[in-house]
Each structure stands twice: as C-alpha cells, then as structure tokens.
C-alpha positions as CSV (number, residue, x, y, z in Angstrom):
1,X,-30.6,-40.8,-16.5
2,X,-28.0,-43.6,-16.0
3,X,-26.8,-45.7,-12.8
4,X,-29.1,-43.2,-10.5
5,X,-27.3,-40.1,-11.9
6,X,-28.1,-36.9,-14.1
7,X,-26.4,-36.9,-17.7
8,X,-25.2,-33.4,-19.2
9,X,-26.0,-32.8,-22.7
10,X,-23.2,-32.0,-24.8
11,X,-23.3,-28.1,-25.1
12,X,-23.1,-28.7,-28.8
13,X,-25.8,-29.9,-29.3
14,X,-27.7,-27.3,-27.6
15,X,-25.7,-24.3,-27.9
16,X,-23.7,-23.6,-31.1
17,X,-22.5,-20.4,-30.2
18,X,-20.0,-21.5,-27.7
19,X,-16.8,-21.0,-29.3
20,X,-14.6,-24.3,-28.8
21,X,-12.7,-23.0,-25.4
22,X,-16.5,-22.6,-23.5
23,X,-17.3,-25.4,-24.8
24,X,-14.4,-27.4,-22.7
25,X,-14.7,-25.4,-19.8
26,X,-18.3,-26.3,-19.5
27,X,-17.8,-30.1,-20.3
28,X,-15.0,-29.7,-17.4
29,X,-17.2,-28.2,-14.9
30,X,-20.4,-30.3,-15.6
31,X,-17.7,-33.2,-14.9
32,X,-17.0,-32.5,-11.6
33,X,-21.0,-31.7,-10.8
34,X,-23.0,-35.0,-10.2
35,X,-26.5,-34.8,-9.4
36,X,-28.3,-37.7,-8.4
37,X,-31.4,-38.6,-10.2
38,X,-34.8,-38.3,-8.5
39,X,-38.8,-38.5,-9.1
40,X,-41.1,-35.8,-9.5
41,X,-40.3,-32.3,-10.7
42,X,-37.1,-30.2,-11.1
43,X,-36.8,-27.4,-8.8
44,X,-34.3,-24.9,-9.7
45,X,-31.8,-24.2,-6.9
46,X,-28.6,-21.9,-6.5
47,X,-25.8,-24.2,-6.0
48,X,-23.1,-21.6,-4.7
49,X,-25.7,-20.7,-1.6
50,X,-26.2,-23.1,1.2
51,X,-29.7,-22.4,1.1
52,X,-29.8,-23.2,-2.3
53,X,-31.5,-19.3,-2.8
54,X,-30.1,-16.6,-5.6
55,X,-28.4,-13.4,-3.9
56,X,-26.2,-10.1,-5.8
57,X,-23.4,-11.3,-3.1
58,X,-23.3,-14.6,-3.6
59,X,-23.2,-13.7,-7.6
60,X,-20.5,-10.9,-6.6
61,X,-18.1,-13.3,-4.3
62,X,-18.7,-16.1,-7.3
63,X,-17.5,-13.9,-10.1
64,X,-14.8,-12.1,-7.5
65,X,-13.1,-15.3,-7.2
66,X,-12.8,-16.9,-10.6
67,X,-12.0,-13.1,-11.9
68,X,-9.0,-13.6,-9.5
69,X,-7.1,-16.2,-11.7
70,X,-7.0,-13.5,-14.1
71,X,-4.5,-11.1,-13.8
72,X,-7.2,-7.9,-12.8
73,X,-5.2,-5.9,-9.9
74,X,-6.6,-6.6,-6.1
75,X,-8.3,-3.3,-5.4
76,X,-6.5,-3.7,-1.7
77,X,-3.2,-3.7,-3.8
78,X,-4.5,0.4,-4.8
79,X,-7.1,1.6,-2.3
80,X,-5.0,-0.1,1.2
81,X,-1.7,1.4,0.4
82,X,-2.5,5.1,1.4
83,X,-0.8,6.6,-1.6
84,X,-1.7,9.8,-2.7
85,X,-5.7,10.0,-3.6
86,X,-4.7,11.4,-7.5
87,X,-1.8,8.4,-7.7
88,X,-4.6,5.6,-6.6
89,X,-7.2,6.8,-9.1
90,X,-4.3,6.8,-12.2
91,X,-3.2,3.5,-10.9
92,X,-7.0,2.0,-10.6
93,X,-7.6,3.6,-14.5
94,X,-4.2,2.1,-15.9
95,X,-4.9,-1.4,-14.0
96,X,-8.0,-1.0,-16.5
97,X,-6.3,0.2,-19.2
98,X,-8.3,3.1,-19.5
99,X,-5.5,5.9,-20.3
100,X,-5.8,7.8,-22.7
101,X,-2.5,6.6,-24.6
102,X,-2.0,6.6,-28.6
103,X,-3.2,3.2,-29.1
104,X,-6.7,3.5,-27.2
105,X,-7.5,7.3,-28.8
106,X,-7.5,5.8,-32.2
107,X,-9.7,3.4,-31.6
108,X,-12.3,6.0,-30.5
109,X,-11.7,7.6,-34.2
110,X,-9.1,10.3,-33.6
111,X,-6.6,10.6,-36.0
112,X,-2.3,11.2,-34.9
113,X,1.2,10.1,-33.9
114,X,1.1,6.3,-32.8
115,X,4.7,6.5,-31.6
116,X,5.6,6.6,-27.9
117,X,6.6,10.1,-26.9
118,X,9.4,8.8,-24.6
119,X,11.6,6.8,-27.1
120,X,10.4,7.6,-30.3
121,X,10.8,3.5,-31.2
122,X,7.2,1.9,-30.8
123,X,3.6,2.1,-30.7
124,X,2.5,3.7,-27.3
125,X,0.3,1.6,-25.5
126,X,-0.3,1.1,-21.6
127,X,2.3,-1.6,-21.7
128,X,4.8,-0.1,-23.2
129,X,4.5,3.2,-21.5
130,X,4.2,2.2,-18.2
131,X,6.7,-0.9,-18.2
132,X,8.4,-1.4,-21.6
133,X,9.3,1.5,-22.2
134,X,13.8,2.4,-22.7
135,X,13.3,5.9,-20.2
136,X,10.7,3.8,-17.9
137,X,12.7,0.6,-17.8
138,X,15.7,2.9,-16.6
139,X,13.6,4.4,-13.8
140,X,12.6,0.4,-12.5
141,X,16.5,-0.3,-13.2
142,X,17.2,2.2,-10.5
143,X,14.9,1.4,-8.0
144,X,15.5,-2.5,-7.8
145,X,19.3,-2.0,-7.9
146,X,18.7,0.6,-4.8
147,X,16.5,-1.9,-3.2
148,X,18.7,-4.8,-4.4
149,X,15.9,-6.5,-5.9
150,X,15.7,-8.8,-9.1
151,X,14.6,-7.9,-12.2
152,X,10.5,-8.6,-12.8
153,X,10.1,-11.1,-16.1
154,X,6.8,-9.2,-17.6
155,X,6.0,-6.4,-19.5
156,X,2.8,-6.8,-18.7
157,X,1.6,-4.0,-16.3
158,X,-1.0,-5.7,-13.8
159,X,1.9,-8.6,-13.9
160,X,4.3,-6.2,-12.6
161,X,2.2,-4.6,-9.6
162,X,1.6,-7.8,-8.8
163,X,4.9,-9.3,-8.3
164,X,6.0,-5.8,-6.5
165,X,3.7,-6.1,-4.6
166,X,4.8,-9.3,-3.1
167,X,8.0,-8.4,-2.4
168,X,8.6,-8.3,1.5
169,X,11.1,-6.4,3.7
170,X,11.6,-6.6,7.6
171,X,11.8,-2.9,8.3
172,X,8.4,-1.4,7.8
173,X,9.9,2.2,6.6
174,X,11.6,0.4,3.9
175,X,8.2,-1.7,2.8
176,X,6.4,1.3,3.0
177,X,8.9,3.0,1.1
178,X,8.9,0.2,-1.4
179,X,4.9,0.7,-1.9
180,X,5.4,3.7,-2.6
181,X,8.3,4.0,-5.2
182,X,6.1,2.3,-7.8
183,X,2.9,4.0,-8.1
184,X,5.3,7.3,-8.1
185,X,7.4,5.8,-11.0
186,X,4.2,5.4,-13.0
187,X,2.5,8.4,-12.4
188,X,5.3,10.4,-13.5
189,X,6.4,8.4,-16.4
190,X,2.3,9.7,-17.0
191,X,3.5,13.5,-16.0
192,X,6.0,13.3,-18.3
193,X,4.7,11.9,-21.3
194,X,2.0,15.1,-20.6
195,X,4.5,17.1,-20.8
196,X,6.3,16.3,-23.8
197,X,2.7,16.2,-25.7
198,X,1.0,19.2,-24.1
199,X,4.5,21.5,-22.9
200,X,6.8,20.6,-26.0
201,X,9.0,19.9,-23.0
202,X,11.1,17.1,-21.4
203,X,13.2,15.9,-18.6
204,X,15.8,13.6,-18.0
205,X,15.5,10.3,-16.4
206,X,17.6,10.9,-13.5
207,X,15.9,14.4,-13.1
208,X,12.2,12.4,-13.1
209,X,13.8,10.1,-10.2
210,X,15.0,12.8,-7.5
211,X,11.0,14.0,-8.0
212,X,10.1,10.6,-7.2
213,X,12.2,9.6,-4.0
214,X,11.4,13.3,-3.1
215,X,7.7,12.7,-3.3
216,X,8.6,9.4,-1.5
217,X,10.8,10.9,1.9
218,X,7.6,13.6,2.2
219,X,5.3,10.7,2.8
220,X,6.7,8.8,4.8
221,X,8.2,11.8,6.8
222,X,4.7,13.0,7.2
223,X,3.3,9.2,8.4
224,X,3.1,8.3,12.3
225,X,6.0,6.1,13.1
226,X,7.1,3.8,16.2
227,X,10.8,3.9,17.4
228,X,10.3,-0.2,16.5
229,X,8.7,0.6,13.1
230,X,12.3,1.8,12.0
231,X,14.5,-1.0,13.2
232,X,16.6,-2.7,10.2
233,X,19.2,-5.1,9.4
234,X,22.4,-3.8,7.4
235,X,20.4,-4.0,4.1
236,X,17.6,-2.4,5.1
237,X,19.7,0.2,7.0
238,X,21.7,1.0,3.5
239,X,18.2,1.8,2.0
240,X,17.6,4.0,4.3
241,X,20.9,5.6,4.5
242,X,20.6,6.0,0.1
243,X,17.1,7.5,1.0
244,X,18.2,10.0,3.6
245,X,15.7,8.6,6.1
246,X,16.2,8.3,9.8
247,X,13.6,8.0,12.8
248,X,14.9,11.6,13.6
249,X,13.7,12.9,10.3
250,X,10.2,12.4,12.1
251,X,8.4,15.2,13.9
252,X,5.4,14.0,15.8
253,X,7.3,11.1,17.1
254,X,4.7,8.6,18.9
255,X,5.9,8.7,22.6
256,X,4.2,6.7,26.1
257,X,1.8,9.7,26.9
258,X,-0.8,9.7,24.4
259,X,-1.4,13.2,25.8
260,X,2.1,14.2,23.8
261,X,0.7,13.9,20.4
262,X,-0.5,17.1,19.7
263,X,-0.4,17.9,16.5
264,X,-0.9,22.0,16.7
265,X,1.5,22.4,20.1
266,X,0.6,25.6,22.5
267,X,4.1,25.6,23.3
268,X,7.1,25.9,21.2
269,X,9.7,22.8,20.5
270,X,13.0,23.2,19.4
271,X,13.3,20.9,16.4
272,X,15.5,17.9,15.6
273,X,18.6,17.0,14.1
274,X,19.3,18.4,11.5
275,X,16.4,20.6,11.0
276,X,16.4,24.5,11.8
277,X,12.9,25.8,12.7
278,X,11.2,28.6,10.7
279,X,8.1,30.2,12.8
280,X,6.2,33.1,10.7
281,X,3.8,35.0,11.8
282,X,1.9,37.9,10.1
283,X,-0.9,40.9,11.6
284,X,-2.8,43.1,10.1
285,X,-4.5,45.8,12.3
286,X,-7.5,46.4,9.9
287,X,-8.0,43.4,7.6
288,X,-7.5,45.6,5.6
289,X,-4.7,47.8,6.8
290,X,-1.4,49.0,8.3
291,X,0.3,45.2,8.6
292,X,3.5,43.8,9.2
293,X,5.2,40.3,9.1
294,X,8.0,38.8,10.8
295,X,10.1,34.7,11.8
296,X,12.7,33.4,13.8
297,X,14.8,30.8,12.6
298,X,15.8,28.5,15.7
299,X,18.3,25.3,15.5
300,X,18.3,22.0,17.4
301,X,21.1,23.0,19.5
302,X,18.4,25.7,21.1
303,X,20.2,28.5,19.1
304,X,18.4,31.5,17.5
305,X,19.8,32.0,13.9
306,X,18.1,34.8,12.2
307,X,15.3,37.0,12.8
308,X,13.5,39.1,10.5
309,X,11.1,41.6,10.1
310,X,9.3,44.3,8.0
311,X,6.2,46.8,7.1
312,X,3.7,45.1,4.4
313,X,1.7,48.5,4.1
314,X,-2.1,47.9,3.1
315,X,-3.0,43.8,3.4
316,X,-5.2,41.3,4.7
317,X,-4.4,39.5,7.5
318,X,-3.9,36.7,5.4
319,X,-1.6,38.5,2.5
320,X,0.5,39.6,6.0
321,X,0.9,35.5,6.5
322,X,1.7,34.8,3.4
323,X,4.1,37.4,3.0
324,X,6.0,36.7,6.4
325,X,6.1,32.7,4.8
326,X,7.3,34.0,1.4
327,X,10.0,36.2,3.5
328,X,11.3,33.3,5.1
329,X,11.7,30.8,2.5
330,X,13.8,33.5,1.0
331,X,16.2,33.7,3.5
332,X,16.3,29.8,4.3
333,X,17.6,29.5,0.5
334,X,19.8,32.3,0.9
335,X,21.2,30.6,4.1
336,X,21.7,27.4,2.8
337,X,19.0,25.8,4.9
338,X,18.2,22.4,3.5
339,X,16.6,20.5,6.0
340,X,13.7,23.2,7.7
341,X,10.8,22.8,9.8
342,X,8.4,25.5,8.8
343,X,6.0,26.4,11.5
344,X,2.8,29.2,11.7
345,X,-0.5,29.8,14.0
346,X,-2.3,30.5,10.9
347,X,-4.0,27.4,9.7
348,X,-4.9,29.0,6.1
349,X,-1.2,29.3,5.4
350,X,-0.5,26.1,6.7
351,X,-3.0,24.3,5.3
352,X,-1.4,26.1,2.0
353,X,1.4,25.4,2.0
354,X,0.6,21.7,3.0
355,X,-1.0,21.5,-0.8
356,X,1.8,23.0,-2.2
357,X,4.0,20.6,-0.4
358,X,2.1,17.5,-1.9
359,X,2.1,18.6,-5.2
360,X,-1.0,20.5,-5.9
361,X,-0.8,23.2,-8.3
362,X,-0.2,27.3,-6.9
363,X,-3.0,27.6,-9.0
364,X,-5.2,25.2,-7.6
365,X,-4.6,26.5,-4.3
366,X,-6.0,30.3,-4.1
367,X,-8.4,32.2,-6.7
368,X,-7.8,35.4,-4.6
369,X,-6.2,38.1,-7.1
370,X,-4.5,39.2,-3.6
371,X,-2.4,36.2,-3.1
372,X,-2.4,34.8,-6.1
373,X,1.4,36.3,-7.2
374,X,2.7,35.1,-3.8
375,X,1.1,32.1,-3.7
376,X,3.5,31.2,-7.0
377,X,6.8,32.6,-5.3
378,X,6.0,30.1,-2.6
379,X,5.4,27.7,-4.7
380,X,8.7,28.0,-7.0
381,X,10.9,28.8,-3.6
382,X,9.6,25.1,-1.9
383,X,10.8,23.3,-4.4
384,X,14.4,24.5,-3.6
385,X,14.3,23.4,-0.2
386,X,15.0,19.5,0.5
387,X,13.5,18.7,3.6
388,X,10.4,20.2,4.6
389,X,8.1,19.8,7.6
390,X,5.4,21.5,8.1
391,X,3.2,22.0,11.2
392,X,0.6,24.0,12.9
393,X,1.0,25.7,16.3
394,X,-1.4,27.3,18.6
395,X,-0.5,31.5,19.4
396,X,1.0,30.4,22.1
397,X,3.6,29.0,20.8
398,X,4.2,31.4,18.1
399,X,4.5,34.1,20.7
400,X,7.8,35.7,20.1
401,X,7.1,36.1,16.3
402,X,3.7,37.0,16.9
403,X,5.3,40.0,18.8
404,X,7.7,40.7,15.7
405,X,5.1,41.0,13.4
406,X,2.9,43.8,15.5
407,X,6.4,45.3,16.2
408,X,6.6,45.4,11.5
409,X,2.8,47.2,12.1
410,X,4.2,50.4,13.0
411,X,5.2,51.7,9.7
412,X,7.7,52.1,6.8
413,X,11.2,51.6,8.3
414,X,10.2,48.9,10.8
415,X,12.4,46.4,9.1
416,X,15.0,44.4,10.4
417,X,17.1,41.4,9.0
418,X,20.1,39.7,10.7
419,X,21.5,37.6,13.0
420,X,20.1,37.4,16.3
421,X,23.3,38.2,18.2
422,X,24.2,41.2,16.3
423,X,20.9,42.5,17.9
424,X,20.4,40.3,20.6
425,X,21.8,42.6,23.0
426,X,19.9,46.3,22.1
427,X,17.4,47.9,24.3
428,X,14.7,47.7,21.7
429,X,14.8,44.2,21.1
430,X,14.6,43.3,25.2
431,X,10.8,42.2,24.9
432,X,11.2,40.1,22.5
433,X,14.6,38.8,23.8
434,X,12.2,37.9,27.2
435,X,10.0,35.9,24.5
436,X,12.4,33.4,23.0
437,X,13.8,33.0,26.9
438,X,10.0,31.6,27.6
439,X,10.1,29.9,24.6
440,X,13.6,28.0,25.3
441,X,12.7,27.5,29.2
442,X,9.2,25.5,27.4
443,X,11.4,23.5,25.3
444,X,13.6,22.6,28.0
445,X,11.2,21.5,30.2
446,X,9.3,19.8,27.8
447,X,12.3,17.7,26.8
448,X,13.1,16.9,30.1
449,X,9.5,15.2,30.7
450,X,9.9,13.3,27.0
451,X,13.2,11.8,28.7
452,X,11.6,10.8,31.7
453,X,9.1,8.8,29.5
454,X,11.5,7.0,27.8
C-alpha cells in the first residue's frame, strides 16, 4: 500500500505468459483502476455490476462491448435487414469466415487448387472472393456508380458491410434497395464460384448482375409500402427510374381503411399500370378424373385480352392447377407480357409458385412424380417473365375462370385459345361473358370507394 491506495503488481512478475501486448493492456487498465486501501479482509467483488455480484449478462454485455472495437459484424446489421433467410445465414457464416473457400479446406487436410475460380490470379480466400476479387470488384463498380456512391477503401469483408451499411439515403425504397444489393452481390459471387467448381460452368458479370437487381425489385415489390415511403429527390428518383421501380409497381398498396388490406380478395381487381392480370383456375371432377383448366388475361385499362381453355383428361385437382398456370405462362411469353400479375384460388399453386419466385429449387418444391415434370416447365418459363406478382384470391373472385375450367371438364375438344373479342360475342360463351361483367362492375365499384378514401 502507498498514500492510502492499492498497488498493482507488475504482471511480469506474476504472469510470464502474457505475451508483451497483454502485458500493456493490463498495466493500462490497472491504471485507470484505483482502489483505496482498507483494514480487514479482501472481499472479492464484481466491479462491472452495481451490486458488486457476478452474472452471464453482465459477463455477456462486458465482452459485447469491448468485442465491438473489433471489426466482428453487428448481428442487427444481418438478422434486422429482412433479407432472404438463406442470404442472412451465408452472410452471418462469411462475417465468420466460415466458407468453405480454398484457403480454409486445406487447413482441415484436404488436398487441391488454391487459385480463385473467378480470376484465375490469386489464392481464394474469403477476402478475396467476396471483395477483392477482378469479377466481384466489377459487380461493387456497378452498383456504387448506379447509386452514385464512392468507392469503399478495404478489402476487408466485415470492413466493407460495415461502411455500406452506413451509407444513408432519404427515400426509404432506395435504402432498402441499397440493403439489399449487397448481401445479393455476395451470395451470388458464392452461386457462382459453385458453379464453376461443381457445374464446370460460368456466367458473365453483367449476366450475374440482372439476377441480382431482379432478386432486388421482387423484394421490395413484394414489401408493404406507404405512398410517403416512396417520395425522392432527383437522385433518388434516377435510382429508381435505373431500377424500374415505381409506387405503382406495388400491389397491396396500404390505403386509410385498414379493412382494404386483404391479402386473398373475394372480389376481383383489375391490376395496375403496367401489369396485365393472369387468373387460372383448374377442376377436377374426381380427384382423380375427367379435369379441365382454363385463365383470363385482363389489363389495367379493364380490357379482357385472351382467354383460354382446354381438356387435361385423367388428373388431380392439383395437376388441373398446375397445368391451367403452366398454360398461362405460355401464352404470357408468347404474347410478349413482361410485367404480369398472376392470380389463383388455389393456395398450393400459389404458394408454389411463391418458392419458385424467390429462388427455391423446382426440385425443392414437390416430390410428387405427378407434378414433378410441370413443376420444372414452370419453373424454366418464370424466369422469362420480368415482372411478376403473385397473389391469392378467394373463389369468388376467381369466378369467371373457375367457370372456364368446369366448362374444359366436358371432354376432348373442349379447348379454346384466342382473343376475347373474336369470341366474345357467340352464344356459348354468354355465361361466362355475364361473369367478367360482375367481375368489371366489382372492380369499378371498388375503385370508386379507394378514390373516395384518398
């Protein structure tokens, strides 16, 4: 003791195993601890608790905030951003640097190439791959000139999801579309290294980008939005424009009545500018047995495009669904329908079609040896449409095609395929003709009372 006041011992005289840099920063933090001396004996508190007691949180918030000056990714910066569940956990493991690249399989003991499959040039290691990297640097290149940003000074990979993740914007579609550009960049660059090693295949840069901003638009077309929510100045608005987005892109558009978010409708909408609306229906009058399928396409401007319809023979009631989506895809590409809004009252196809549309894998999606063939012309024909939104809809609201595909039921040579007014006007097709005039007179009146709110 000396002057009323605890002494340290120097830690090397107690502890030789300190290398020279725990050494300092225990001298440093014993010098800014000063603990007055006392009689009697020494009783052993926690000094990080006010009660002076030992707790897992305390330890746990102690560690969490020193660990912080470190460069160890915020878990908020991952888990908080709502990207895409298999994008998060890739992220979280390469933040770790737990992927499996070259330089981390051979220390495990396996023997192979070092070199980076994407340029050939270098060792691959997370670092390189995921920032360094020629094709990955031109895939950040293009994004920050897009979202006239700077260029990040690191190569470093937690470094550079930090910094992005600072970056701020007014418009919250453009942050949101920012958040989301970079964990896409990286899990491709991932997809495509897989590919060149597994697949003996590859793709261009500029290919791996239209994937990205494609996987970007169907998330945030798919997010709810506020009118405000979209509001930008001219830079933002350029974005935007580059992106294709615009607040009329967005379906379930949050309106004054709560009532009018309904997600599965029991009415039918016409859709927005400058989607056409597909609604497919399929019926099967056995499960197994005689079925049939049928859709409408509709426009914006309250217009019925083409209708179509035909005779499955023997199916499920579920092949029939399929069958009448797969029909319809088919003639949206044929039509040159980029921008469609496809629509059914079966939630199993929906619900497929939903995986498909985020990425899964047609084989991921149904083990039934009945679909399974048109499960993977579905998923090959989405691809080729650029705009997709997809949404349930009660029977209701599916009524007209519901009474196309009953009408497919009757046997081989119920088939039809064309225009709506080259038929619109024949004796058979008067019932269903009195359908679409229920469905447009719902529309109608249901745009009139989203006016009103406005």
């Amino acid at each position: 003791m000396a002057e009323g006041w605890r002494v340290w011992e120097d830690p090397t005289e107690w502890d030789r195993e300190l290398n020279s840099d725990l050494q300092e920063l225990y001298r440093k933090e014993m010098g800014s601890r000063k603990i007055r001396a006392r009689l009697g004996k020494d009783i052993l508190r926690w000094g990080n608790s006010m009660k002076g007691t030992f707790t897992t949180k305390e330890a746990y918030y102690l560690m969490d905030s020193q660990n912080r000056g470190d460069r160890n990714l915020d878990w908020k910066i991952i888990w908080e951003n709502n990207w895409w569940p298999k994008v998060s956990i890739f992220v979280w493991l390469a933040s770790k640097n737990k992927i499996l690249t070259w330089d981390r399989i051979q220390k495990k003991g396996f023997e192979g190439p070092s070199r980076c499959y994407l340029c050939n040039n270098v060792d691959e290691t997370r670092d390189h791959l995921l920032v360094g990297c020629p094709y990955t640097e031109k895939l950040w290149t293009i994004t920050k000139r897009l979202f006239n940003r700077p260029g990040f000074n690191t190569r470093e990979f937690n470094e550079l999801i930090f910094q992005w993740h600072k970056e701020t914007f007014h418009c919250k579609v453009v942050q949101r579309a920012w958040n989301l550009i970079s964990p896409f960049i990286l899990w491709m660059v991932w997809k495509e290294r897989n590919r060149r090693v597994f697949q003996n295949s590859t793709k261009d840069p500029e290919v791996i980008w239209e994937r990205i901003v494609e996987n970007m638009r169907e998330t945030i077309l798919v997010d709810k939005w506020e009118s405000d929510e979209w509001k930008a100045n001219s830079e933002e608005q350029e974005i935007l424009n580059k992106l294709n987005l615009n607040l009329e892109m967005v379906h379930f558009k949050c309106v004054a009545n709560q009532d009018m978010r309904i997600q599965s409708p029991e009415k039918f909408t016409y859709p927005r500018e400058p989607f056409v609306k597909l609604n497919f229906d399929g019926a099967s009058k056995g499960n197994p047995s005689e079925a049939g399928f049928g859709g409408i396409f509709r426009d914006s401007n309250n217009q019925v495009r083409w209708i179509y319809a035909d005779w499955g023979g023997q199916m499920t009631n579920k092949e029939a669904e399929f069958w009448a989506l797969h029909q319809g895809l088919r003639i949206a590409i044929g039509n040159g329908y980029t921008n469609v809004e496809i629509t059914g009252d079966s939630k199993i196809a929906v619900d497929m079609l939903r995986k498909l549309n985020t990425g899964q894998g047609w084989e991921k999606v149904t083990k039934s040896w009945r679909t399974v063939g048109i499960v993977q012309e579905i998923a090959d024909w989405i691809k080729r449409i650029d705009y997709r939104l997809i949404s349930h809809v009660r029977r209701k609201g599916n009524q007209a095609v519901d009474w196309l595909a009953n009408w497919a039921c009757r046997g081989r040579g119920s088939t039809i395929d064309s225009q709506w007014r080259a038929v619109e006007g024949n004796r058979e097709w008067k019932e269903l003709a009195d359908l679409i005039r229920v469905d447009h007179e719902h529309a109608t009146n249901d745009n009139a009372r989203i006016r009103e709110l406005d």
